[in-house]
C-alpha positions in Angstrom: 0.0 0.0 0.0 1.2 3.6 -0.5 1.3 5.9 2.4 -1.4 8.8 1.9 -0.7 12.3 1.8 -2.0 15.4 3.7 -4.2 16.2 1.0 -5.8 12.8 0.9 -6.4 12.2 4.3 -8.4 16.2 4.4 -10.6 15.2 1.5 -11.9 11.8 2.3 -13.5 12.6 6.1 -15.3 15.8 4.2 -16.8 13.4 1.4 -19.3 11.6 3.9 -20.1 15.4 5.8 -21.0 16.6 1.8 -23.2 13.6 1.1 -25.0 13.9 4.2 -25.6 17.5 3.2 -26.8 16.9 -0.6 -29.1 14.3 1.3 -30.5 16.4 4.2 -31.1 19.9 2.6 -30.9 19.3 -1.7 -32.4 16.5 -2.3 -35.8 17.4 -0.7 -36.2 20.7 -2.3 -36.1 18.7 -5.6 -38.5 16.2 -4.3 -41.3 19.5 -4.5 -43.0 19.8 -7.4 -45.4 22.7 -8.3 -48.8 20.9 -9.3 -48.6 21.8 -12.9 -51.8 20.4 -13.7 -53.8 23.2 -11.6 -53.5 26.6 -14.1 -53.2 30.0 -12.4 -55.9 32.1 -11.8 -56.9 34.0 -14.9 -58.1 36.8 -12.7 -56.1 40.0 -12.6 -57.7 41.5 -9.9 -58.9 39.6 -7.0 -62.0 42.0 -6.4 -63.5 41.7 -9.6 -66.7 39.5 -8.8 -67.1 37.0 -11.8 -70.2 37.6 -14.0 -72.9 34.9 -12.5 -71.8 36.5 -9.2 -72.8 40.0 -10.8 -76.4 38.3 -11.6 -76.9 36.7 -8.2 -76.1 40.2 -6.5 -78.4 42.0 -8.7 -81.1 39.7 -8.4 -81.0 40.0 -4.7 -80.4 43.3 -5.1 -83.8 43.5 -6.8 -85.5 41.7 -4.3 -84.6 43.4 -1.7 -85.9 46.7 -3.2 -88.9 45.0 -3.6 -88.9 43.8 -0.4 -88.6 47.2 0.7 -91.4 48.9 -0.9 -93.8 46.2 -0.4 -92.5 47.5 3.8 -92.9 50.8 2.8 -96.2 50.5 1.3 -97.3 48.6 4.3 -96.3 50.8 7.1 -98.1 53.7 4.8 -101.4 52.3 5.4 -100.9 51.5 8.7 -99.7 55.0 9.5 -102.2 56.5 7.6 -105.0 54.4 9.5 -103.7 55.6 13.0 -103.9 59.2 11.3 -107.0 59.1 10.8 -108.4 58.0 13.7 -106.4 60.5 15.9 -107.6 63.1 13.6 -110.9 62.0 14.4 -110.5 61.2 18.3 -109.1 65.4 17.9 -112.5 66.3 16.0 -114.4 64.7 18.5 -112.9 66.0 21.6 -112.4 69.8 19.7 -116.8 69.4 19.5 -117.0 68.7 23.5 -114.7 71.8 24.4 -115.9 75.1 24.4 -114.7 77.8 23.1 -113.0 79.2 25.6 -111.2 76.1 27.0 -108.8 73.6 25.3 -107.7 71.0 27.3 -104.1 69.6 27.2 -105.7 66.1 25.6 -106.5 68.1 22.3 -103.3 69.8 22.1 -101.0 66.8 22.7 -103.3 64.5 20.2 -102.9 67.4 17.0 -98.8 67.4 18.5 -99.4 63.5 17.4 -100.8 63.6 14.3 -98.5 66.5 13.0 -95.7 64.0 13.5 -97.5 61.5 12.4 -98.3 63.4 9.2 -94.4 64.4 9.2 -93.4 60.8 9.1 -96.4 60.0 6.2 -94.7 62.5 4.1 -91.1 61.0 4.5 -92.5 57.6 3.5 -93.8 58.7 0.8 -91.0 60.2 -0.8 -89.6 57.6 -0.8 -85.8 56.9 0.3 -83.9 58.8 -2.0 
C-alpha cells in the first residue's frame, strides 16, 4: 500500500459530511413539485366579482328593493289608519270643548298627528 498524503487524508473525512448535506437539505427541495396540472388564476384583480356573481347580486339586489317597498307600502297604510283615527278622536274632543277652554288632551293629540303626518310625508317620498 502507499502511504497517503495530507491532501488525501483532508478530503476523504469531508466526502461523507457533503453527502449527508446533498441528502438532508438538496435533495428534498427537488423532491417538491409545483402541481402543474392546476393553471393559475386567470383573474387580474382579486376583487372583480365573476359575472354569474354579478347576476346573483343583482337579483338579490332586486329583491330586496322590492322587499322594501312592499314594507314601505305597508307601514303607509298603517300609519295613515292611526292618522285618521287620531284626527278623528281630535274632531271629537275639539266638538265637546268650548270655546274658551282647550284642554291639554286636544293639544297633545294634534302634537301627534303632525308628527305622524311628518313621518307620512317621508315615507312617501320615498328613500332617496
Amino acid at each position: 500500500m502507499r502511504a497517503l498524503t495530507l491532501c488525501e487524508v483532508s478530503v476523504r473525512p469531508r466526502l461523507p459530511v457533503w453527502t449527508l448535506f446533498l441528502c438532508v437539505f438538496a435533495l428534498p427541495g427537488f423532491a417538491q413539485k409545483v402541481n402543474p396540472a392546476v393553471p393559475p388564476s386567470s383573474r387580474t384583480d382579486i376583487n372583480q366579482p365573476i359575472a354569474g356573481e354579478d347576476e346573483a347580486r343583482a337579483r338579490i339586489a332586486d329583491e330586496m328593493a322590492k322587499r322594501a317597498a312592499k314594507e314601505r307600502v305597508a307601514a303607509l297604510k298603517h300609519d295613515t289608519d292611526r292618522l285618521l283615527k287620531l284626527s278623528v278622536e281630535l274632531k271629537k274632543s275639539v266638538d265637546k270643548s268650548d270655546e274658551n277652554v282647550l284642554s291639554l288632551d286636544v293639544i297633545k293629540k294634534a302634537e301627534e298627528i303632525e308628527k305622524l303626518a311628518r313621518s307620512v310625508k317621508d315615507k312617501m317620498k320615498g328613500p332617496n
